[in-house]
C-alpha positions as CSV (number, residue, x, y, z in Angstrom):
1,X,28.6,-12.1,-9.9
2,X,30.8,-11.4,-6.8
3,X,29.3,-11.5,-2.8
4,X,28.2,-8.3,-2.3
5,X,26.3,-8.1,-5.9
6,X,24.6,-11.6,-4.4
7,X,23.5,-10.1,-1.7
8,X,22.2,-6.7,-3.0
9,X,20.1,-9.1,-5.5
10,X,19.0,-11.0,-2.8
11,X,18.1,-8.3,-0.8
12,X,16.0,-6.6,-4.1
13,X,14.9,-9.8,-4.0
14,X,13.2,-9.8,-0.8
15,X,12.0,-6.0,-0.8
16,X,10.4,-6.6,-4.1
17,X,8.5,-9.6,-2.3
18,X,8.0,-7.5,0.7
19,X,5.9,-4.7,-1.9
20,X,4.3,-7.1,-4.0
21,X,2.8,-8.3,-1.1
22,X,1.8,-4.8,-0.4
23,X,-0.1,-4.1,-3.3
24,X,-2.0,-7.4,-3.1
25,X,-3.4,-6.3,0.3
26,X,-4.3,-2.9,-1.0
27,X,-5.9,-4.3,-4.1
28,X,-7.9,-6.8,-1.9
29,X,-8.9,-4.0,0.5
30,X,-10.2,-1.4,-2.5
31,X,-11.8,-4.6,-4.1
32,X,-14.0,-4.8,-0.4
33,X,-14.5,-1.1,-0.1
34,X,-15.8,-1.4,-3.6
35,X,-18.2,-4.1,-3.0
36,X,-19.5,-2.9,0.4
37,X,-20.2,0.3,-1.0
38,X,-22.2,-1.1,-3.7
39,X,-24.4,-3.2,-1.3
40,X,-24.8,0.2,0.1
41,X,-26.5,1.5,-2.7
C-alpha cells in the first residue's frame, strides 16, 4: 500500500465514522418520536 492509498483509506476511514455516527443519531431520534407518539395515544 503506497501514501496516497494510506491516506484515501484513512480518509474512508473517517467519513465512514463520520456517517455511522449519523445514522445512530437518526435511529435514536425516530426511536423518541416513536415513543412520544405512543404516549400520545
Amino acid at each position: 500500500m503506497d501514501l496516497d492509498q494510506a491516506k484515501q483509506l484513512k480518509e474512508l476511514q473517517k467519513e465512514n465514522a463520520r456517517l455511522k455516527r449519523m445514522l445512530a443519531d437518526v435511529m435514536l431520534g425516530k426511536e423518541l418520536l416513536k415513543e412520544a407518539l405512543e404516549k400520545k395515544l
